[in-house]
C-alpha positions in Angstrom: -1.0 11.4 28.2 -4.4 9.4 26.6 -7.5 8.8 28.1 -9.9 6.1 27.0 -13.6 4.7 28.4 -14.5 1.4 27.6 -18.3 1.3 27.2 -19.7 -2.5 28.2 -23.4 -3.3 29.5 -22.1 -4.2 33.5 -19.3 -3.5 35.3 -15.8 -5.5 34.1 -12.2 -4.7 34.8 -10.3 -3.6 31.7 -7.0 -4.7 30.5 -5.0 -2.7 27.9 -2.1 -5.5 26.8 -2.9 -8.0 29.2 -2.6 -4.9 32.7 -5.5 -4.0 34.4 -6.1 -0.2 34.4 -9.7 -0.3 35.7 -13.5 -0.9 35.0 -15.8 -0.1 32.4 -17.9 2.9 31.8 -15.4 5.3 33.5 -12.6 7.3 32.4 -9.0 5.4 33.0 -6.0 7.1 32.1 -4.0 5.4 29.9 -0.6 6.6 29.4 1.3 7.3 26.2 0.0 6.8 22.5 0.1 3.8 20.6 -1.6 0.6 19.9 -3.3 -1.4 22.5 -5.1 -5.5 22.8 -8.5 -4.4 24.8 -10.4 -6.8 27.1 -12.5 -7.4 29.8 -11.8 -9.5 32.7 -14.7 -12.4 33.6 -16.9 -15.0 31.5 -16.1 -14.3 27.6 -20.1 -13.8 26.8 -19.0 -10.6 25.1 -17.6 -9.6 21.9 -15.4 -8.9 20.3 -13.0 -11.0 23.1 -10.1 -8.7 22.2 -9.9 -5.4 20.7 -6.6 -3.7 18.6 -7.2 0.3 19.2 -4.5 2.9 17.7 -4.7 5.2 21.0 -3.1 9.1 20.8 -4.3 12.5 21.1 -7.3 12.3 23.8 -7.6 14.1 27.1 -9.7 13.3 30.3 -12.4 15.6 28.6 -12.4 13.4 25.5 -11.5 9.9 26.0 -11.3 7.5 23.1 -14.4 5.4 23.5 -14.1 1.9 23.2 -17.0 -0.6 22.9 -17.3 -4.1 23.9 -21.1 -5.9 23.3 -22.8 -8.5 26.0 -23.8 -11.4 24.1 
């Protein structure tokens, strides 16, 4: 079981390999470990568009935190 939180500047649904799991800025559980393509839905005005995160050992008390920046 892993937990992340995607940390973005608005609210934006989050896709872990192209399946939404949720929006930003809360903790989304996200299943077993391994590696993971990140992104937000709506415009592309952020960076970096996609995101490759090795994902294993968190909990709900400590998600991995994954940032995405408005441009």
């Amino acid at each position: 079981m892993n937990w992340i939180k995607v940390v973005f500047d608005g609210m934006r649904t989050v896709f872990a390999d192209g399946k939404e799991l949720g929006e930003t800025n809360k903790v989304l559980y996200l299943g077993e470990s391994g590696t993971y393509d990140f992104s937000l839905g709506g415009p592309g005005n952020y960076r970096p568009l996609k995101k490759k995160v090795q994902v294993s050992g968190t909990t709900r008390q400590h998600p991995l935190v994954i940032e995405f920046t408005k441009e």
